[in-house]
SEKOL-800217 format. One line per 10 residues: their letters; for each residue x, y, z of C-alpha. Coordinates in nm, 3 decimals. Example, Ala and Ser with C-alpha at 12.3 -4.5 7.8 and 13.67 -1.06 7.14 Angstrom:
2
as = 1.230,-0.450,0.780  1.367,-0.106,0.714
end
This chain:
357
xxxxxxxxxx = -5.526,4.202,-10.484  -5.424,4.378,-10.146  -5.583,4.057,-9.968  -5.419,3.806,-10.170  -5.063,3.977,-10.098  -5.114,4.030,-9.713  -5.196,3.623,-9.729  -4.894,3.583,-9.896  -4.692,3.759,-9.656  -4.847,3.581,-9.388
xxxxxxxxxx = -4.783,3.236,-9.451  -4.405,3.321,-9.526  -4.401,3.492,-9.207  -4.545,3.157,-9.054  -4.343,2.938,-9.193  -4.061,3.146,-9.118  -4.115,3.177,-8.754  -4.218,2.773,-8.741  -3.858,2.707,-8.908  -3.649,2.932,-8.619
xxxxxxxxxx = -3.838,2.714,-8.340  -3.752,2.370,-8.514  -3.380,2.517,-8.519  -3.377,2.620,-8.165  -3.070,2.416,-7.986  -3.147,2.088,-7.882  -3.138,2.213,-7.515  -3.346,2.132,-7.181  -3.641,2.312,-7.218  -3.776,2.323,-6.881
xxxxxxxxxx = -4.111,2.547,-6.766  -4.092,2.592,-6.427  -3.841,2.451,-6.179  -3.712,2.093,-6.141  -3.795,1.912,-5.823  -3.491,1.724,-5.705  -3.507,1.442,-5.466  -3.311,1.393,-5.166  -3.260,1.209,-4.828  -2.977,1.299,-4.586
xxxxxxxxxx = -2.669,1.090,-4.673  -2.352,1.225,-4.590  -2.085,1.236,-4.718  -2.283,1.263,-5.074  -2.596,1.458,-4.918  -2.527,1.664,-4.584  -2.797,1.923,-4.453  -2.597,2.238,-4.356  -2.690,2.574,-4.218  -2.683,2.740,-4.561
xxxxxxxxxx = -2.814,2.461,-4.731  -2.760,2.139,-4.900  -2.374,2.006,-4.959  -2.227,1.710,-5.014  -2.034,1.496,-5.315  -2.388,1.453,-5.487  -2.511,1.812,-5.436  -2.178,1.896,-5.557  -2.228,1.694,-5.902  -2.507,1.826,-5.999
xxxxxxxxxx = -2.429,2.206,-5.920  -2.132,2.206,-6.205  -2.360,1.966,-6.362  -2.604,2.231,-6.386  -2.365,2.535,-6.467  -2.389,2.358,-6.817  -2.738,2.321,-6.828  -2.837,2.642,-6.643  -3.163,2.545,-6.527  -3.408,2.664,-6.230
xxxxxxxxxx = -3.440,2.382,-5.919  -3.474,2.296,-5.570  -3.433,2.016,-5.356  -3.732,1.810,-5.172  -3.625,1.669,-4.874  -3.778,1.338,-4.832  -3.683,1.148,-4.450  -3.535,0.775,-4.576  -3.462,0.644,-4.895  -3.775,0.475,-4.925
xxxxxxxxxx = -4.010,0.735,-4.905  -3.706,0.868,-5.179  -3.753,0.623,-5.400  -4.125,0.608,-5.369  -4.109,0.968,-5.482  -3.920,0.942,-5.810  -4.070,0.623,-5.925  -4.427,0.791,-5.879  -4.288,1.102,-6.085  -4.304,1.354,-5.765
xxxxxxxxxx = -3.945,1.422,-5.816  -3.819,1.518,-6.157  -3.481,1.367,-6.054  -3.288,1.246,-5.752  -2.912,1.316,-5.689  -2.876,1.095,-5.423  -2.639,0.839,-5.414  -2.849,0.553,-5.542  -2.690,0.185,-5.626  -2.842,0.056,-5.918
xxxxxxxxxx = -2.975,-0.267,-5.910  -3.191,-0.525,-6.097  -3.490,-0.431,-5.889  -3.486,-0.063,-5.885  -3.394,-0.037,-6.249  -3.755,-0.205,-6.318  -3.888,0.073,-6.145  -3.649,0.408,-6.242  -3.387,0.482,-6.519  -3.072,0.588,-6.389
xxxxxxxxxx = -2.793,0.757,-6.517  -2.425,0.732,-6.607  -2.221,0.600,-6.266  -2.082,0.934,-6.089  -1.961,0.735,-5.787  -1.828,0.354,-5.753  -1.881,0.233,-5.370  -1.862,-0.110,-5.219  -2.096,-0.315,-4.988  -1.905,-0.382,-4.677
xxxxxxxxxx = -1.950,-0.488,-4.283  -1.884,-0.296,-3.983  -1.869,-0.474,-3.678  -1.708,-0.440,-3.295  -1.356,-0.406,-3.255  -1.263,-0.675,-3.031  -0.950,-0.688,-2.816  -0.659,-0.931,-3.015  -0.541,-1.108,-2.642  -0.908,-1.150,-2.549
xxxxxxxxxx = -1.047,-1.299,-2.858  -0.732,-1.526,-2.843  -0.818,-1.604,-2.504  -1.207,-1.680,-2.582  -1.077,-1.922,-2.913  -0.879,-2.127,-2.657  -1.118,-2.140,-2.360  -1.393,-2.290,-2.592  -1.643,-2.537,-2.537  -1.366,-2.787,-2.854
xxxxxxxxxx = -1.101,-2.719,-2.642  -1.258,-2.832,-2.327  -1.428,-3.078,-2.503  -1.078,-3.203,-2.603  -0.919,-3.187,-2.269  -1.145,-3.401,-2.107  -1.140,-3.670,-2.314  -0.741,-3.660,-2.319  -0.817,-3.691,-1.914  -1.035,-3.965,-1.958
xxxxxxxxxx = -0.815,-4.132,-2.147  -0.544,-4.096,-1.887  -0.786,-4.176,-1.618  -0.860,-4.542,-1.783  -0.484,-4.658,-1.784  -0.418,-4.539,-1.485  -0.658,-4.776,-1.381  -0.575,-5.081,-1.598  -0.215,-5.048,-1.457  -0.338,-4.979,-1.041
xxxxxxxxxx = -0.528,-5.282,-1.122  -0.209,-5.520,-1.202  0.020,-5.310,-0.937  -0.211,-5.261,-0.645  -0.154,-5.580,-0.479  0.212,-5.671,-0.512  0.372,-5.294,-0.607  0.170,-5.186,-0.277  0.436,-4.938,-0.197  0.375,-4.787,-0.559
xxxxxxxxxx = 0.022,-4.809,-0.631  -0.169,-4.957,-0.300  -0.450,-4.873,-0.129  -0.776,-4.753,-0.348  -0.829,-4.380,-0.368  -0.471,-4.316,-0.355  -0.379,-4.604,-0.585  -0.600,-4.486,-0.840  -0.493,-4.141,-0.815  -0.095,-4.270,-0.826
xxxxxxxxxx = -0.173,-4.474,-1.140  -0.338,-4.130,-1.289  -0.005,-3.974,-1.201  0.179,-4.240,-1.353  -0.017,-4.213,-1.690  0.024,-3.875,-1.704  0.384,-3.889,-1.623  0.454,-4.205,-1.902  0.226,-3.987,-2.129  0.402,-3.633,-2.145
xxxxxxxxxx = 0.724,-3.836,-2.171  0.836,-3.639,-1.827  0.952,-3.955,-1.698  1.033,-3.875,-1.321  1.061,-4.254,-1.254  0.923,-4.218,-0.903  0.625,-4.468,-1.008  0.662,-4.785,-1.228  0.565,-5.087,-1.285  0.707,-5.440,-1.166
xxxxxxxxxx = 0.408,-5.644,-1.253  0.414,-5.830,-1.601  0.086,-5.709,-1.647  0.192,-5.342,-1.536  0.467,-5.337,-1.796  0.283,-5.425,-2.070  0.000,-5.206,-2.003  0.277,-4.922,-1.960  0.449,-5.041,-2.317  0.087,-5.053,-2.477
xxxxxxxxxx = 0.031,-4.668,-2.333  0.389,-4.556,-2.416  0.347,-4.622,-2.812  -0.017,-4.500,-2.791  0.054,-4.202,-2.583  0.291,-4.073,-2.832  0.008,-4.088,-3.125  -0.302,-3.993,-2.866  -0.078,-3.703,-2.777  0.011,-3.588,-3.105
xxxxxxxxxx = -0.345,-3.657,-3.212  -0.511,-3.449,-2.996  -0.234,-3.137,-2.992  -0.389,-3.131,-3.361  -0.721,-3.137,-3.211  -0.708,-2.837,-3.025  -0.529,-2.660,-3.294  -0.725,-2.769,-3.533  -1.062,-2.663,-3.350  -0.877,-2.319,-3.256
xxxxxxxxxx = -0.815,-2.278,-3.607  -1.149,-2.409,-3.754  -1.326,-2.150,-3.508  -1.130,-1.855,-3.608  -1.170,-1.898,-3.994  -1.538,-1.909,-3.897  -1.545,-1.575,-3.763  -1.407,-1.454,-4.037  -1.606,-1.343,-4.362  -1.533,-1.416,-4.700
xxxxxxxxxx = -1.870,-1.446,-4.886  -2.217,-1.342,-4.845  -2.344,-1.658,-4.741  -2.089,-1.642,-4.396  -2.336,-1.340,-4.288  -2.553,-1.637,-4.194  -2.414,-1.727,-3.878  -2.424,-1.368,-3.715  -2.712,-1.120,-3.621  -2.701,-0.870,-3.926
xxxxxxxxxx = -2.872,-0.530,-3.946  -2.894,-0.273,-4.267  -3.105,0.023,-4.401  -3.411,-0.004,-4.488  -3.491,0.019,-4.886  -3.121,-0.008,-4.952  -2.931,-0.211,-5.222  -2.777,-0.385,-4.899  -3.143,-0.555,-4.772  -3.200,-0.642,-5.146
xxxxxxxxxx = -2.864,-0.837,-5.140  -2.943,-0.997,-4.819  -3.284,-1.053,-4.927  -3.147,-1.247,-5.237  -2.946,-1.493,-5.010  -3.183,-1.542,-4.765  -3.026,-1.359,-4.468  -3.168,-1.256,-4.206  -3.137,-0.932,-4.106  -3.312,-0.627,-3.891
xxxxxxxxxx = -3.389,-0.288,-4.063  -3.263,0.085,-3.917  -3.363,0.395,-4.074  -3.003,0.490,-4.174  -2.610,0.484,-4.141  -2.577,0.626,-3.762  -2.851,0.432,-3.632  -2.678,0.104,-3.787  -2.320,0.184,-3.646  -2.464,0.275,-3.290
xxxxxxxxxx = -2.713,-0.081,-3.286  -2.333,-0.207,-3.321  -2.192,-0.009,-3.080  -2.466,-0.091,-2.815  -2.408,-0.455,-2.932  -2.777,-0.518,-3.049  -2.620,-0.667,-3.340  -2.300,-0.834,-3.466  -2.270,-0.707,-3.804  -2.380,-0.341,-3.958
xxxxxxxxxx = -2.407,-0.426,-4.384  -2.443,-0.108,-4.541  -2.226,0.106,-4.827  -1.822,0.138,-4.725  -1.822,0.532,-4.771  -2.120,0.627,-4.563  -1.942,0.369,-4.294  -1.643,0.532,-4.281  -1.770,0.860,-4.287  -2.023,0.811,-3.981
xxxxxxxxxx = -1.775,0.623,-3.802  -1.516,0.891,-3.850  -1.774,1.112,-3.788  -1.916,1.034,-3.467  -1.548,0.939,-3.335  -1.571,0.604,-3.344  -1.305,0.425,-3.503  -1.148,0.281,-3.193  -1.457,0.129,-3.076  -1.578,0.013,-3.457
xxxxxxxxxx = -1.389,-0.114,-3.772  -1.494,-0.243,-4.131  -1.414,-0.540,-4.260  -1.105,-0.565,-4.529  -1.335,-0.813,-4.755  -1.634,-0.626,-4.923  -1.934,-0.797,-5.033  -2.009,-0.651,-5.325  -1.945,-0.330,-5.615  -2.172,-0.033,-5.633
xxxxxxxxxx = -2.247,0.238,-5.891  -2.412,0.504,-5.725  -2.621,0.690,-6.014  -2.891,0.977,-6.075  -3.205,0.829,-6.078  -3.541,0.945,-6.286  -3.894,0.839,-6.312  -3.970,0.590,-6.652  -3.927,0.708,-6.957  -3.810,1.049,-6.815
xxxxxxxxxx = -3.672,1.271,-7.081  -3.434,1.451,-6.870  -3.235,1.161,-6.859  -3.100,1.179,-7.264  -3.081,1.557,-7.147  -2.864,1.523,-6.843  -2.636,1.228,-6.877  -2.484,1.382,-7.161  -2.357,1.672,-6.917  -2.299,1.422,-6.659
xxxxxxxxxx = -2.033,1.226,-6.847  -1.840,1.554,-6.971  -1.867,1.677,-6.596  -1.787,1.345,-6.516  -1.374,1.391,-6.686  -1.342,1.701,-6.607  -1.037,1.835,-6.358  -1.252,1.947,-6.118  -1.414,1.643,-6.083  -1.089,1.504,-6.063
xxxxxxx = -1.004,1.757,-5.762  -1.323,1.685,-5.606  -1.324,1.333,-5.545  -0.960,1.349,-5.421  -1.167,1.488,-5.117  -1.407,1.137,-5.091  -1.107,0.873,-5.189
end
């Protein structure tokens, strides 16, 4: 009788015990600590003396007063290597700030947006009188001015040859006539008029009423020329689009959203290991154009005391949503993004990103 009681009492005190772990708080239940990824990106990731800091860093530490969980970081040296190590699973998570894209969302889940960035172009700063002064000395405008001369050149001839022999006072001999007939042309041309050479040949005055009526629209026609070539060329060096990367030397980071975009146009461009080595490749003018995300630009350039030598671009390539990013199929992810979106509207949030806009 005594046995049948004590099993009695022991499956209710089984299925009592079972029933308190089932009701145990759907919290994150993690055994030992969580390995978080991360590469060196300031302003979101910055190596410090007393340790890690940094927009990111900051995210997930009131992310984590919430969840209250055991961690440390695992430093990796690029963002490739990075990303290697959370899509193999050697990371639990990485805080970085990584841009979602097509691509890497095939390979990692990512979390709610904590951050939105833009793609954007650093280049030289260039001096506003010399880079008016190189537009106008350009190969169109001297290509323009000599054939205006030419032009001159051939009636200046056409009217020596009618004036040479009886205007000899005017136009004679044959070096010097030619070169008083240029005059002439040029004179009759500009409408100056001076009146010190002119015609008295038949032949001379109607070659010089031909070239007055023609001068007028040749001279018109080619003061739109130049401008128009002056203005063609400096629309061209400006960029609108993506696909006006094309006609400059480009350079990004490597494994970043950036190379993917100007992989997916077909740009050419030359990989750095990260932000500083991009901006100095500028600086040292091994390339034209630095293509990398607007924050980290203006942060390094700022940084490293450089915004009177380098500038960014007003027109931005493209949006950004930096994210947390996970291995597949990670079940921290339904764990965490919860958090992240409350921590997300909270005030200090708010009073933290005054400190990044």
């Amino acid at each position: 009788m005594s046995f049948v009681r004590n099993s009695i009492l022991l499956i209710l005190f089984l299925s009592f015990s079972f029933k308190g772990i089932s009701q145990t708080p759907d919290s994150l239940k993690v055994r030992n600590k969580l390995i978080i990824g991360i590469t060196e990106t300031p302003p979101f990731v910055e190596k410090r003396p007393n340790g890690y800091a940094g927009l990111s860093i900051a995210s997930w530490k009131m992310v984590n007063e919430q969840l209250q969980v055991a961690y440390e970081f695992k430093e990796y040296e690029d963002l490739g290597s990075l990303l290697d190590g959370v899509e193999s699973g050697e990371v639990d998570l990485s805080v970085n700030p990584i841009t979602v894209t097509d691509n890497r969302m095939t390979r990692m889940n990512f979390s709610q947006p904590y951050f939105i960035s833009h793609t954007s172009v650093a280049k030289k700063k260039e001096s506003t009188f010399l880079k008016h002064i190189t537009n106008f000395f350009s190969w169109d405008f001297f290509s323009v001015v000599a054939l205006l001369l030419l032009v001159i050149f051939i009636f200046g001839i056409l009217v020596w040859l009618f004036e040479r022999k009886k205007n000899h006072e005017e136009f004679g001999g044959s070096f010097k006539g030619i070169m008083q007939g240029f005059w002439w042309s040029a004179v009759t041309m500009t409408t100056v008029g001076y009146g010190d050479k002119s015609p008295k040949t038949t032949g001379g005055r109607v070659i010089g009423l031909i070239w007055m009526f023609m001068a007028v629209i040749i001279i018109s026609s080619f003061t739109a020329g130049i401008a128009s070539s002056l203005t063609v060329k400096s629309i061209n060096e400006e960029i609108t689009n993506i696909q006006d990367l094309e006609r400059f030397d480009v350079t990004t980071v490597k494994s970043s959203s950036s190379q993917e975009l100007l992989d997916l146009y077909n740009i050419e461009n030359v990989l750095v290991n990260n932000g500083v080595d991009g901006l100095n490749a500028v600086l040292n003018e091994d390339t034209k154009l630095f293509v990398y995300d607007e924050p980290i630009l203006k942060f390094e350039i700022e940084r490293l005391g450089l915004s009177d030598d380098l500038e960014i671009l007003g027109q931005s390539l493209k949006k950004d949503y930096y994210s947390y990013a996970f291995p597949k199929n990670s079940e921290l992810l339904e764990k965490i993004n919860p958090v992240l979106v409350r921590t997300l509207k909270s005030m200090e949030w708010a009073t933290l990103m005054k400190d990044y806009n």
